[in-house]
C-alpha positions in Angstrom: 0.0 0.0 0.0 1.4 3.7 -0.6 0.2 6.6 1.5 0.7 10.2 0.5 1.2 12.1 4.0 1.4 15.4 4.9 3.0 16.3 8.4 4.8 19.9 9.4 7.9 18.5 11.1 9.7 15.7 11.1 12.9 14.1 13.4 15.3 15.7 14.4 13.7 18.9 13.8 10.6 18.7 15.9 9.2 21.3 18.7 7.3 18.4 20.3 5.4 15.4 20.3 3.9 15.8 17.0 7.1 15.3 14.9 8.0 12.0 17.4 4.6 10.5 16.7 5.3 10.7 12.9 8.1 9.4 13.0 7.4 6.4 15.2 4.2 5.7 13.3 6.1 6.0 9.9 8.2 3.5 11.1 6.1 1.2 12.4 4.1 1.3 8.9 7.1 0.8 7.2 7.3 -3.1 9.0 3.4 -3.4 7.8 4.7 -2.8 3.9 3.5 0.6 3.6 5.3 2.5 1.2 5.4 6.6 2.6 5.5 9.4 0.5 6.0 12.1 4.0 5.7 15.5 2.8 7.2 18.4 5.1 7.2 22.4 4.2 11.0 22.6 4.8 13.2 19.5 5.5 17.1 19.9 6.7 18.7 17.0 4.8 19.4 15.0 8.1 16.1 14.1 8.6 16.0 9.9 8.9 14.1 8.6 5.6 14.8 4.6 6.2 10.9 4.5 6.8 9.7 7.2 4.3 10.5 9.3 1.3 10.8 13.0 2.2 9.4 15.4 0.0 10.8 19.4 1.1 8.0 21.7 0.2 10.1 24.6 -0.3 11.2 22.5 -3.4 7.9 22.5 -5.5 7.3 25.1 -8.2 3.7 25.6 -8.8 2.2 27.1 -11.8 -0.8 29.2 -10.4 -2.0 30.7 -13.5 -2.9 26.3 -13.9 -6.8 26.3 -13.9 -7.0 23.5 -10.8 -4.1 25.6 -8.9 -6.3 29.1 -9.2 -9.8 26.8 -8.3 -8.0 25.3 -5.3 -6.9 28.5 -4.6 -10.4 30.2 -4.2 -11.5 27.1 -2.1 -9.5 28.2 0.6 -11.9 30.8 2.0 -11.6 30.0 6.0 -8.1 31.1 5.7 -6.9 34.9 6.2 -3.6 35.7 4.4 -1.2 37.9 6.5 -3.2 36.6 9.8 -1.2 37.1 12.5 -2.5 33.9 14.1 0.5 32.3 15.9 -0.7 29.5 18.4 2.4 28.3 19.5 4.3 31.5 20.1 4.6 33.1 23.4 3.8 37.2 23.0 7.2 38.4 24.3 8.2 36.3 20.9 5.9 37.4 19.1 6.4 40.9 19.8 10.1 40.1 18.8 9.5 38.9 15.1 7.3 41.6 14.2 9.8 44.1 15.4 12.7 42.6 13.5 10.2 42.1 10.3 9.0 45.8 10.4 13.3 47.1 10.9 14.3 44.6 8.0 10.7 45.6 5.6 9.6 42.3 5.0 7.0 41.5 4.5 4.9 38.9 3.1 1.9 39.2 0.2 -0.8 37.1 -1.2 2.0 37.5 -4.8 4.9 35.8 -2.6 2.3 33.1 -1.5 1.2 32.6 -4.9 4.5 33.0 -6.7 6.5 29.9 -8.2 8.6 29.2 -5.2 7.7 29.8 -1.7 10.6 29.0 1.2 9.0 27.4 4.0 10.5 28.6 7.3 8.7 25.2 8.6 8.3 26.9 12.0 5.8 28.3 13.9 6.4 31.8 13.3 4.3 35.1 12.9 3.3 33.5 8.9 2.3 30.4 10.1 -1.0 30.6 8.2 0.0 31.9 5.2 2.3 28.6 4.9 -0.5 27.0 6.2 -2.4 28.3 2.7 0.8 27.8 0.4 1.2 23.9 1.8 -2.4 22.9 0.8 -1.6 24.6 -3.0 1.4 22.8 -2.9 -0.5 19.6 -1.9 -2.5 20.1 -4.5 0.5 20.3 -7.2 2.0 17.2 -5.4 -1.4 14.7 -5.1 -0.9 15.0 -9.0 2.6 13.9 -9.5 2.9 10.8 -7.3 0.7 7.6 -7.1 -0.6 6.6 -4.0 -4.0 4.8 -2.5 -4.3 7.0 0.5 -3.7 10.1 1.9 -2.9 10.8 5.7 -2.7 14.0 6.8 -1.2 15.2 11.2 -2.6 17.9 12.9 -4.7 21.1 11.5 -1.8 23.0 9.7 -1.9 20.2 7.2 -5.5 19.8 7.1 -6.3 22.0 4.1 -3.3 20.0 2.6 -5.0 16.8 2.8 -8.4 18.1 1.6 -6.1 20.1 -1.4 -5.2 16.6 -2.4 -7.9 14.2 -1.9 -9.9 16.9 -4.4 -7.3 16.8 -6.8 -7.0 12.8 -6.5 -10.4 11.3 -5.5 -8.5 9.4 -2.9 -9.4 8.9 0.1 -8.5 11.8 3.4 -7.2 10.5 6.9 -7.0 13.2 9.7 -4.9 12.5 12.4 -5.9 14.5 15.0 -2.8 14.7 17.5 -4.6 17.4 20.0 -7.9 20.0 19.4 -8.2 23.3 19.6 -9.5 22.8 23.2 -6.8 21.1 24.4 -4.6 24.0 23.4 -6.5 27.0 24.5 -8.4 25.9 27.6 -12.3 26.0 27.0 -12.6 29.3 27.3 -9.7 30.8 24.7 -10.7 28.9 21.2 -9.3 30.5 18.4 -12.0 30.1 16.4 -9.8 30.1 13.0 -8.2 27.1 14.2 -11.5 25.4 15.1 -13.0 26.3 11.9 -9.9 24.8 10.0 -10.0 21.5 12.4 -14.1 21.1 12.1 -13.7 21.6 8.1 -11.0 19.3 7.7 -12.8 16.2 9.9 -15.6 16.9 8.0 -14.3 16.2 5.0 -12.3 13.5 5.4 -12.9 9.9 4.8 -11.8 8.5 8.7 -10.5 10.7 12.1 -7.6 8.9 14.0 -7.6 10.5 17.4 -5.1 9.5 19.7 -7.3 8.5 22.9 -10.9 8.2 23.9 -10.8 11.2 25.5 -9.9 13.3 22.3 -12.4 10.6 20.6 -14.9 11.7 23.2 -14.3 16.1 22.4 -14.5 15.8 18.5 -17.2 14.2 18.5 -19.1 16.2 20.9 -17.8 19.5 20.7 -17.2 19.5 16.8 -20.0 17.4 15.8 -18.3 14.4 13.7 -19.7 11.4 13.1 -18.9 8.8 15.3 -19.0 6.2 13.1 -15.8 7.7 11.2 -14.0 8.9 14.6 -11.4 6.0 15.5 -9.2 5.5 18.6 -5.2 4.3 18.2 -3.1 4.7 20.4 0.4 6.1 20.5 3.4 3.8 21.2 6.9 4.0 22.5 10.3 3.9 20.3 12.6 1.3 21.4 15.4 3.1 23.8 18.3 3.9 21.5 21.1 2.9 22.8 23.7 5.2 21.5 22.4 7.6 23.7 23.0 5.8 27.0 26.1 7.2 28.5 27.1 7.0 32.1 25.4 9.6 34.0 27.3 12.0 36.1 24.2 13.7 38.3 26.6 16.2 40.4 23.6 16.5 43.0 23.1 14.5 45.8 19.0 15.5 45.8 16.1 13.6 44.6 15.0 15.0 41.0 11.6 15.7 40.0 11.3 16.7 36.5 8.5 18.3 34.2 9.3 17.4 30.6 7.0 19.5 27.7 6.0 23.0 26.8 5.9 25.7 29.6 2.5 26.3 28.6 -1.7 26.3 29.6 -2.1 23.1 28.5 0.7 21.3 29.9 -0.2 22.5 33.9 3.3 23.9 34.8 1.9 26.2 37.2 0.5 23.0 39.2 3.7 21.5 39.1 5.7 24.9 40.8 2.9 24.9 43.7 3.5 21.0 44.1 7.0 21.6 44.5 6.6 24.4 47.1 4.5 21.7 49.4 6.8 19.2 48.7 9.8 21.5 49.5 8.5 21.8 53.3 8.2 18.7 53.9 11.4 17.7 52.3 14.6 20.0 51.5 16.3 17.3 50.0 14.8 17.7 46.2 15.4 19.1 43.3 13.0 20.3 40.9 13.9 20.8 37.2 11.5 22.2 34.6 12.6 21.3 30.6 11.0 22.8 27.9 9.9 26.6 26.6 6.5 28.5 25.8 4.7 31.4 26.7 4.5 31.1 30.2 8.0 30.8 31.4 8.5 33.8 32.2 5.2 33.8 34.6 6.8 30.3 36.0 9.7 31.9 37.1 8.6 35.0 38.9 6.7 32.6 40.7 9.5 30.6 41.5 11.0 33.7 42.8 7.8 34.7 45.0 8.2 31.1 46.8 11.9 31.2 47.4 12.7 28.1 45.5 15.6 29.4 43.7 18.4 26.8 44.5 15.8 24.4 44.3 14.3 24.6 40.9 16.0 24.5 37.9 15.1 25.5 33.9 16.7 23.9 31.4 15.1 25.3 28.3 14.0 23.1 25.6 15.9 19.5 25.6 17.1 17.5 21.9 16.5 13.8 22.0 19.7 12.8 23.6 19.5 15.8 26.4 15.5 13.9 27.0 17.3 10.7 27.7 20.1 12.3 29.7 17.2 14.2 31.8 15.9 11.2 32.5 18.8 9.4 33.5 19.1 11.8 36.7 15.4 11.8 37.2 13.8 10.1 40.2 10.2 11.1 39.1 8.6 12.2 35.9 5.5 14.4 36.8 3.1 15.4 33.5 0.2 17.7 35.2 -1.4 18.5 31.9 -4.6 20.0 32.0 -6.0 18.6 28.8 -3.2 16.2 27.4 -4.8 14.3 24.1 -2.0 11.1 25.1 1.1 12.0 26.4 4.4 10.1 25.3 6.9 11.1 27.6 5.5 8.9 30.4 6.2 6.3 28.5 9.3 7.3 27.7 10.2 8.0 31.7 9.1 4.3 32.6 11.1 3.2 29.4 14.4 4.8 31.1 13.2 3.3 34.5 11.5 6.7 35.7 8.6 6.4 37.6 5.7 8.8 36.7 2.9 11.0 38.0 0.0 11.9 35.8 -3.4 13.9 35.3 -6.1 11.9 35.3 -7.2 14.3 32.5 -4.3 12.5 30.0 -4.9 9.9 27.0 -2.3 7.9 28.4 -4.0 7.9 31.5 -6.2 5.3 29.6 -3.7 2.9 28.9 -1.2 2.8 31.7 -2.3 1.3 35.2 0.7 1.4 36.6 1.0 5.1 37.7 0.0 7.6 40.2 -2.5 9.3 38.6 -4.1 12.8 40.2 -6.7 15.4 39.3 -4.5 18.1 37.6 -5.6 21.3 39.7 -5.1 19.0 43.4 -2.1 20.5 44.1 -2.2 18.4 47.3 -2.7 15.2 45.7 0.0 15.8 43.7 2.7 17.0 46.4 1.7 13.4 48.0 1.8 11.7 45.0 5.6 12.8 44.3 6.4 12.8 47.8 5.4 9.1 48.0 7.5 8.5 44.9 10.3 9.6 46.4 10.2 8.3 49.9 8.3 4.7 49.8 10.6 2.3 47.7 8.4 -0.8 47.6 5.4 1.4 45.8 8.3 3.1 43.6 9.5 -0.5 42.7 6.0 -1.9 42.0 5.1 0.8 39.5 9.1 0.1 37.8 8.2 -2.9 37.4 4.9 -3.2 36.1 4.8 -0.3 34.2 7.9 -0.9 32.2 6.0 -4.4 30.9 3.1 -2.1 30.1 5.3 0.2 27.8 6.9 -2.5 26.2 3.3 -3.6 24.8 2.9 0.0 23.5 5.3 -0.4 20.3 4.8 1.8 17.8 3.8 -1.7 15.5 0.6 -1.8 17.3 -0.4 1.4 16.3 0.4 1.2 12.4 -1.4 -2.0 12.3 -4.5 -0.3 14.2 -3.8 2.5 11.1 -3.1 0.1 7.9 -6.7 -1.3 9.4 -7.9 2.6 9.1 -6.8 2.6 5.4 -8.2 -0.8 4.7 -11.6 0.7 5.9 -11.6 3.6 3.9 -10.6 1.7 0.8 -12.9 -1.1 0.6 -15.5 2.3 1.6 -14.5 4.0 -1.6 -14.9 0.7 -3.9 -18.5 -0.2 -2.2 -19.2 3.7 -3.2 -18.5 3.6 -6.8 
């Protein structure tokens, strides 16, 4: 089978668990027989392609004054070009870019987007959705070049991608939806851009993988899909790699309690500081380590500040692949407080590395894995106890070690492509009943 599939970053250029969930699925597809065609608005040259074929959108020329390119073009009318929309940019950041853009005078205009070439920055800077607009053309230009049975697109910046080219193709759309719009913005902060983008896409497409019943459970209800097309698979685990295991020199003699993931709303980092402060009194002998950026560090560490927990919290800023595996090599607990966490891989990945976890009952993963202390996100007290207990009972810490590493060797990345090459088989034998 060959899948066409549309994804904005890829290993090892990722900002978080969105690229590591390609790349472990695209892998784990690959031992199913799945030939992928993994399409990228800017790719590096060191990105690993033993399980797909990388296509670097910056590369395609398009030819707009092309009847289907200037028809696709028009079809994108829930997109505003030169919106300043940037949902994964802090403001002091944001403020930053449109300084520099403004001193330097570029600026960017429905004729560069429309032009022949286009360079991707691939990030998620202050013209996110005009690359979000240029991809989908591009999409369009690509879904007629290549053969393929499927298309599979991640996330909503590549939704209009996938629709772009199941129009152009007939073929049948997978959305992968990795987290909503309500996940990132709380209930009460939609961006209702993004949701209009999200809703459209999952309309349109043929199936919707979510991640975990829980985001199963929000698209259907809160953006009115079908059920009958909404699908649960779950995310899996890459095998530790071993070249990354070094002997650890930890310099401390403390406990360490680390946060792992984007100093952000979603992710609950504020419940983790206030944790640590109860902790702290009970217990002097710990070290607390936040890894990871976003638009609320710097409200993390004034109150760090305010609670006097300066020699006793640490921030790392945002960790590679091999500085994840190092982190937890001197971790004694992973905590994830995530107010509204679609799955959640790095609790897997902290059990994986022997790292005992703490959770939010409000996670994906919190479906899958028993063997973890698993809290309401906003009890702070619950939480301080939880890590506490961690930290000070050895028989429980040793019970969850050893249980929970046998769950997350169940969670390979196989399962899920075999739970998705089912998804494709679906939609295929739907499109041959149809005609």
């Amino acid at each position: 089978m060959k899948v066409l599939m549309f994804g904005w970053e890829f290993p090892p250029h990722i900002t978080g668990g969105l690229g590591t969930a390609c790349y472990g699925l695209t892998k784990g597809l690959m031992k199913q027989d799945v030939d992928i065609l993994f399409v990228v608005p800017k790719a590096y040259g060191d990105e690993d392609q033993q399980a797909v074929r990388l296509v670097n959108a910056s590369d395609v020329h398009i030819d707009v004054q092309d009847t289907e390119m200037a028809e696709h073009w028009k079809h994108l009318t829930y997109m505003e070009i030169g919106s300043n929309l940037v949902p994964y940019l802090d403001p002091v950041e944001f403020e930053r870019q449109v300084s520099e853009s403004k001193k330097t005078e570029t600026t960017i205009t429905k004729h560069s987007i429309l032009g022949p070439h286009y360079e991707f920055s691939g990030s998620y800077g202050i013209n996110l959705m005009e690359e979000v607009s240029r991809y989908a053309l591009v999409a369009a230009n690509i879904a007629r070049q290549y053969d393929y049975d499927v298309i599979h697109a991640h996330d909503w910046l590549t939704y209009a991608a996938g629709i772009a080219a199941k129009e152009v193709s007939g073929k049948p759309l997978v959305l992968h939806m990795h987290a909503t719009e309500f996940d990132r913005s709380g209930e009460h902060n939609i961006n209702r851009q993004v949701f209009d983008i999200e809703k459209s896409g999952m309309e349109a497409a043929d199936m919707v993988i979510t991640v975990s019943n829980l985001t199963r459970k929000i698209v259907i209800e809160r953006y009115g899909i079908d059920p009958d097309k909404v699908v649960t698979v779950y995310n899996g685990v890459m095998p530790k790699d071993k070249s990354h295991v070094h002997a650890i020199q930890r310099n401390v003699k403390e406990k360490v309690v680390t946060f792992l993931g984007r100093i952000t709303f979603q992710k609950g980092p504020e419940y983790f500081v206030e944790a640590a402060y109860k902790v702290l009194q009970k217990d002097e002998n710990v070290r607390f380590v936040m890894a990871g950026k976003g638009d609320m560090l710097n409200t993390i560490v004034k109150r760090v500040a305010q609670l006097r927990m300066g020699t006793r919290f640490h921030f790392t800023g945002f960790l590679n692949l091999p500085d994840v595996d190092r982190m937890f090599g001197m971790s004694d607990v992973y905590v994830m407080p995530s107010v509204s966490e679609p799955f959640g891989i790095s609790p897997l990945e902290a059990l994986r590395s022997n790292v005992p976890v703490v959770i939010s009952k409000q996670s994906g993963v919190a479906e899958i894995l028993k063997h973890a202390l698993k809290v309401d996100f906003w009890d702070i007290d619950a939480l301080a106890d939880s890590i506490y207990g961690v930290l000070h009972y050895d028989a429980m810490t040793k019970m969850f070690l050893r249980y929970g590493k046998d769950e997350v060797e169940k969670l390979q990345w196989e399962k899920a492509a075999k739970n998705t090459l089912e998804v494709y088989k679906k939609v295929l034998q739907q499109k041959e009943i149809s005609k």
